[in-house]
C-alpha positions in Angstrom: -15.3 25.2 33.9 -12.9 23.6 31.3 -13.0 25.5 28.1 -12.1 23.6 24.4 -12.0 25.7 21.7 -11.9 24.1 18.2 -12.4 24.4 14.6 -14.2 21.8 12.9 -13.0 20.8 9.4 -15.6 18.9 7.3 -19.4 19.5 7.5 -20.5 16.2 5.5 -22.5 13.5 7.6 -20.0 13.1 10.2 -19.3 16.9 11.0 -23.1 17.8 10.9 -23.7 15.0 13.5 -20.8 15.9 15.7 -22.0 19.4 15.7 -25.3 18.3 16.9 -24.0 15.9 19.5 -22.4 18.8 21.1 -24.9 21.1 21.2 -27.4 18.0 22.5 -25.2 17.5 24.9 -24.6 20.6 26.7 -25.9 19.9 29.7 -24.5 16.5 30.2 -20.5 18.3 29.6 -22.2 21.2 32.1 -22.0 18.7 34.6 -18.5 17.7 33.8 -17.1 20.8 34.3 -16.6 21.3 30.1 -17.9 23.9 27.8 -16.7 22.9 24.1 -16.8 26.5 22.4 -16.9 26.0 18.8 -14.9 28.9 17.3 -14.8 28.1 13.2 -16.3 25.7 10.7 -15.7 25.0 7.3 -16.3 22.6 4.2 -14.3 23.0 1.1 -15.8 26.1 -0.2 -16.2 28.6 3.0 -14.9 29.1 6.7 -17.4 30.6 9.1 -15.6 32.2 12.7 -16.4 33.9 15.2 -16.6 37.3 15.7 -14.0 37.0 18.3 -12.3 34.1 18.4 -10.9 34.4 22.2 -14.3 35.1 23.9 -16.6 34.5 21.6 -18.1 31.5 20.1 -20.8 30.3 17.3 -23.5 29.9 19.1 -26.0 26.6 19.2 -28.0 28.7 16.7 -25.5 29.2 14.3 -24.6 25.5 14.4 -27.9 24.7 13.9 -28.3 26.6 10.8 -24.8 25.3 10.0 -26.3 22.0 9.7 -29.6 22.8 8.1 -27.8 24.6 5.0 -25.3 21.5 4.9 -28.2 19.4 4.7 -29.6 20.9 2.2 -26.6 20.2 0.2 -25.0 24.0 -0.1 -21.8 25.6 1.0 -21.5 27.9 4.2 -21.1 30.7 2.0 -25.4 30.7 1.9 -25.6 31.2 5.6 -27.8 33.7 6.4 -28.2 33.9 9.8 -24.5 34.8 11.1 -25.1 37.2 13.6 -21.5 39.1 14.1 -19.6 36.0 13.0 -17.9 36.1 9.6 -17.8 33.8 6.8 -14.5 33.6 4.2 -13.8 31.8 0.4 -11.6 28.7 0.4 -9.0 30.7 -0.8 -8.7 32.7 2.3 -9.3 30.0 4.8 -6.2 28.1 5.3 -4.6 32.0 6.6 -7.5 32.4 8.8 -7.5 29.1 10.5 -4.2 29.3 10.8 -4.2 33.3 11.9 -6.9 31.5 15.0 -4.3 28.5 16.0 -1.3 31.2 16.1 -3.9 33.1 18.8 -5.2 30.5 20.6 -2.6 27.6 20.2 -0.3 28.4 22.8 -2.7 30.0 25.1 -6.2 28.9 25.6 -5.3 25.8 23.5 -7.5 24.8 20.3 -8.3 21.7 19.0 -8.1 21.3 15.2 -10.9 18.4 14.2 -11.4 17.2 10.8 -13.9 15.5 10.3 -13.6 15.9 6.0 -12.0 13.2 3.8 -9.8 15.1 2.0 -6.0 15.7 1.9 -6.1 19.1 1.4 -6.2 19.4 5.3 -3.2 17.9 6.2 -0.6 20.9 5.8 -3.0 23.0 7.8 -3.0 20.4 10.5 0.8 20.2 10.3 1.5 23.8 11.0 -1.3 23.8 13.9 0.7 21.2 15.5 3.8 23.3 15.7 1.5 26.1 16.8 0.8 24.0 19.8 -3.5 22.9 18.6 -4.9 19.3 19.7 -5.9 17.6 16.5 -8.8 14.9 16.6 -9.3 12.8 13.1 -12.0 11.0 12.2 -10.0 11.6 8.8 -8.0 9.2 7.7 -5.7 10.3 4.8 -3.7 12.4 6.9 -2.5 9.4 8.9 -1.8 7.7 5.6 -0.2 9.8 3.9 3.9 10.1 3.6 5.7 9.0 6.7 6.9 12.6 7.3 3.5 13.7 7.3 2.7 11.0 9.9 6.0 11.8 12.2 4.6 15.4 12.2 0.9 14.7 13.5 1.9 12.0 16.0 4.8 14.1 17.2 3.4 14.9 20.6 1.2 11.9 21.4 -0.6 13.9 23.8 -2.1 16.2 21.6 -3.6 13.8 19.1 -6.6 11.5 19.0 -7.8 9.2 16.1 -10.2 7.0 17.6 -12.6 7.2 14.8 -10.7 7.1 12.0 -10.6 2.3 12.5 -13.7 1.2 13.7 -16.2 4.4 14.0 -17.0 4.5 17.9 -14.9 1.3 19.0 -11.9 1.4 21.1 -9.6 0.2 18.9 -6.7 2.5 18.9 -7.0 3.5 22.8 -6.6 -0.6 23.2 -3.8 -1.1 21.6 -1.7 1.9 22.9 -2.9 0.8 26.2 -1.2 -2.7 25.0 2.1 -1.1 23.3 2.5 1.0 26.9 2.4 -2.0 28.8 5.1 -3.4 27.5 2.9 -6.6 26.2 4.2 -6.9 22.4 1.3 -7.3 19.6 2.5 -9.9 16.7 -0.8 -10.3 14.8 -4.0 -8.4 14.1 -6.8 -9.4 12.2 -9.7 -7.2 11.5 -13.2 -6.8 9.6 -12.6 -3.3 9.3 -15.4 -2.4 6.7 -19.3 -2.6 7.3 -20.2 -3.1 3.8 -17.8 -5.3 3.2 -18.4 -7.5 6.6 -22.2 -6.9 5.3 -21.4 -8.5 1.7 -19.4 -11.4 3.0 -21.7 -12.5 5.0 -25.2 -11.8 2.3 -22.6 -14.1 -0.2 -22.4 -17.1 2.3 -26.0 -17.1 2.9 -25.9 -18.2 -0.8 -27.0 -14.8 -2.5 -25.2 -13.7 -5.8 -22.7 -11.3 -5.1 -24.4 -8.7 -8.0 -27.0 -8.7 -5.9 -26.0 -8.2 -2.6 -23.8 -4.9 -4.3 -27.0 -3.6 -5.5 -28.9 -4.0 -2.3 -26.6 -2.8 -0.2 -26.3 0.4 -2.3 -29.9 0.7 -2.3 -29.6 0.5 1.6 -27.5 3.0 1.8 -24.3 1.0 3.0 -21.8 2.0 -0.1 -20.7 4.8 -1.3 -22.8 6.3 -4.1 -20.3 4.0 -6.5 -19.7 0.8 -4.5 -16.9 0.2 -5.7 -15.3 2.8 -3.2 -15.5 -0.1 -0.9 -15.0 -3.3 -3.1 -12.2 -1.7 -3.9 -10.2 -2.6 -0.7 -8.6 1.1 -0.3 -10.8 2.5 2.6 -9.6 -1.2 4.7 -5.8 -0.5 3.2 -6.5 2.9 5.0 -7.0 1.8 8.3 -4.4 -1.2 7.9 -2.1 1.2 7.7 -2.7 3.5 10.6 -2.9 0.3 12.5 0.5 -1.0 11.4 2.5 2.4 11.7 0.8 2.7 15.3 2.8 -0.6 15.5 6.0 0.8 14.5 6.0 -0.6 10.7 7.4 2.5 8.8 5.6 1.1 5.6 2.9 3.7 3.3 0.1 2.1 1.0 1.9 1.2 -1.4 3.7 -1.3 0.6 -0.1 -3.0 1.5 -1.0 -6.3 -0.8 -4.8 -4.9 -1.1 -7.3 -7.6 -3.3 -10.0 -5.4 -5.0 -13.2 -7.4 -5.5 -13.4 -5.8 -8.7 -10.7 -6.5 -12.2 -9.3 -3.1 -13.3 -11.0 -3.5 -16.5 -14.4 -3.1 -14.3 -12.7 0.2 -12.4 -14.0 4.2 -12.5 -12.0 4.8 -15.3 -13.3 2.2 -17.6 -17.4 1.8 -16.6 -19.9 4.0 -15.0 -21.6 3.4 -12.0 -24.7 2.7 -14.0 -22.6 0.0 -16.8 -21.0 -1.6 -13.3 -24.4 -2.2 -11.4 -25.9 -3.2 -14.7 -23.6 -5.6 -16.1 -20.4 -5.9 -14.4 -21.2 -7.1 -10.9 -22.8 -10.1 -12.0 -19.7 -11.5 -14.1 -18.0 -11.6 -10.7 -20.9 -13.8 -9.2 -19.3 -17.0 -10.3 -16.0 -16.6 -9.1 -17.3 -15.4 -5.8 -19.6 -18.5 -5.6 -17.1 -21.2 -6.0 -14.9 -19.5 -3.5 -17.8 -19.8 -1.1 -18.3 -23.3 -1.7 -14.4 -24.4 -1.3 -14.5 -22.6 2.0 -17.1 -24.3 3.0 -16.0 -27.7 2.0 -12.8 -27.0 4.5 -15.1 -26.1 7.3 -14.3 -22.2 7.0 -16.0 -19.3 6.0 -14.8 -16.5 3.6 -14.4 -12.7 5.1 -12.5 -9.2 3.9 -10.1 -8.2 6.2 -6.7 -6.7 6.9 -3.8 -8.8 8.3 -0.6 -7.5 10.4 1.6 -9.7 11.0 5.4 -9.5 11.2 6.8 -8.1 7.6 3.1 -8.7 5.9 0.8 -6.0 5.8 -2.4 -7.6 3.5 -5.9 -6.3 3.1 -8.6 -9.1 1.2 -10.6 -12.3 1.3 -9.1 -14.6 3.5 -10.8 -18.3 4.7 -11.6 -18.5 8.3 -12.8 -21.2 10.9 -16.4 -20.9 11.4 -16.5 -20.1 15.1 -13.6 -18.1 15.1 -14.8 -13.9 16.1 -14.3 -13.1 12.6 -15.9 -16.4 11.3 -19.4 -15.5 13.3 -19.4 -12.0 12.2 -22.8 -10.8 10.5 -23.9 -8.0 9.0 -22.1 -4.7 9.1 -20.1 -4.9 12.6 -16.6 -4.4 12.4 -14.3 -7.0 14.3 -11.1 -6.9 15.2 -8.5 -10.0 16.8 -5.8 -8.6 18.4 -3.0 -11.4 19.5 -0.2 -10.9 21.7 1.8 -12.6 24.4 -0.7 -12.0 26.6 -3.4 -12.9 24.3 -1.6 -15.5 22.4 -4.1 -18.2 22.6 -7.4 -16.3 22.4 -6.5 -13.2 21.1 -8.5 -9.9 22.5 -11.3 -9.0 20.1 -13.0 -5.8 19.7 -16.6 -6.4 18.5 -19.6 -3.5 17.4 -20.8 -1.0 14.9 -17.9 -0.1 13.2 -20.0 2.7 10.7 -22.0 5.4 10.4 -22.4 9.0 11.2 -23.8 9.4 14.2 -21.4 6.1 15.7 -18.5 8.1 14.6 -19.3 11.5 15.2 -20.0 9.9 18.8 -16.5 8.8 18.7 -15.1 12.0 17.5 -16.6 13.8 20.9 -15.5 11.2 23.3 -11.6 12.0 21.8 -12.2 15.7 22.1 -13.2 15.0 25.7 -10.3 13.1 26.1 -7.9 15.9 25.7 -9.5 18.3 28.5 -6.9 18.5 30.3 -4.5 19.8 28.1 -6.9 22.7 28.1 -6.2 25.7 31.3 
């Protein structure tokens, strides 16, 4: 039997589901000759481990309260039910995960999987890599952080997967390193990397008023509790960038062109959510409209996406042909054209749910898989 220990980092939507996917799916990794021994979890507040971290793990029970007190919206510090396992403050957590990688890194092997969206992981990451851990991201700020950063996690290609950090569930990064390896040189990507943005695209060609599509896809759950988290263009800049330094282009954000759909007079800083929804949205209706209407006058269609190609690295509204991939694109599915010299004239495109918790928490467990055999 193949043992993976790991640590998960992150208990919001996505760590609660991959926790539950893995204890779901026992029997199914039984079969496969793999037992994933979760050994640590933690959110920003509190780290719970195992009594002993070598033989010992936290059992499907403890997970299972894990993700009912998470749930419920409260730390890990209100666990109850911990058996012989220990829980620890923030403060004291970054020594103890790294006190567990310095054990098991170099022996047993342990993955490191964060599954947060915070920076605050990335030096803890960094030192686990020279400790000899796996890491699996479904994270994406500590690919896009400072290139030295990067060069540290992708150091050992081997002992990395990120998957799930463009397009949720879709194999997006595993196809193009599969391209890169063979030799076959990509020139141009274009991608609909964002669900709610691909979702509000398409609402605004159907003729709806772009104040209302904002406010109904909020009240559908497909923004961020303040929308403009994804009108703002950052999230797509995001996974632009891990796209175009898996590329080779030794660029950071601040090199990306990125269109907001929002003026900065409309931003965080200046209105609430609550003065946004209310009255700001709907004095970018008209602009949006006639933009609609010139695209369609040209036979195209209007979509948010990213662009890599050559020296440009741009993430915004771009006119499309109709029936390009991109152009037929409804709803919240990501899409991605990839164009090389082997798909020069019809580019490869990767096409399906590029959102949601349990798509990429799915995602986040097929990586971990993937890295078995680095495991004794």
């Amino acid at each position: 039997m193949k043992i993976i220990p790991l640590i998960l980092m992150g208990c919001g939507g996505v760590g609660r589901q991959l926790l539950q996917h893995i204890v779901s799916c026992r029997s199914l990794h039984a079969k496969q000759g793999v037992h994933l021994r979760v050994v640590g979890v933690s959110d920003s507040k509190s780290l719970i481990i195992a009594s002993d971290v070598k033989q010992k793990e936290l059992d499907d029970n403890i997970l299972a309260e894990v993700c009912r007190v998470k749930s419920d919206g409260s730390s890990l510090s209100k666990l109850t039910s911990l058996g012989e396992s220990q829980v620890f403050s923030n403060s004291e957590s970054r020594t103890k995960v790294l006190d567990i990688a310095s054990i098991l890194g170099k022996s047993t092997g342990l993955a490191l999987v964060d599954c947060s969206a915070s920076s605050e992981t990335i030096g803890v990451l960094k030192e686990g890599v020279n400790l000899g851990c796996c890491v699996v991201l479904a994270n994406k700020k500590p690919l896009t952080s400072t290139l030295e950063d990067y060069d540290k996690l992708v150091s050992n290609p081997r002992h990395i997967r990120h998957e799930s950090t463009v397009g949720a569930g879709l194999p997006v990064i595993s196809s193009i390193n599969r391209i890169i390896s063979s030799g076959d040189p990509i020139h141009r990507i274009v991608g609909s990397l964002s669900g709610t943005l691909g979702y509000v695209m398409s609402e605004v060609e159907d003729g709806k008023p772009l104040s209302q599509v904002v406010k109904s896809a909020k009240s559908s759950g497909y923004t961020e509790p303040d929308p403009r988290d994804d009108l703002s263009g950052m999230d797509v800049a995001r996974k632009a960038l891990i796209l175009a330094r898996l590329l080779g282009k030794r660029i950071d954000l601040g090199s990306i062109k990125i269109e907001s759909l929002y003026p900065e007079e409309m931003g965080p800083n200046k209105m609430s959510v609550e003065e946004f929804l209310n009255g700001g949205v709907v004095k970018l209706d008209n602009n949006i409209e006639e933009r609609v209407k010139k695209a369609s006058l040209n036979g195209n269609v209007l979509r948010y996406v990213c662009v890599i190609e050559g020296a440009r690295c741009d993430v915004g509204i771009q006119e499309l042909p109709k029936n390009s991939a991109l152009g037929r694109l409804r709803g919240s599915d990501n899409v991605l054209e990839i164009y090389s010299r082997c798909y020069s004239q019809q580019p490869l495109v990767i096409q399906g749910a590029g959102a949601g918790n349990d798509t990429t928490a799915a995602g986040v467990l097929a990586d971990i898989l993937d890295i078995r055999d680095l495991f004794p």
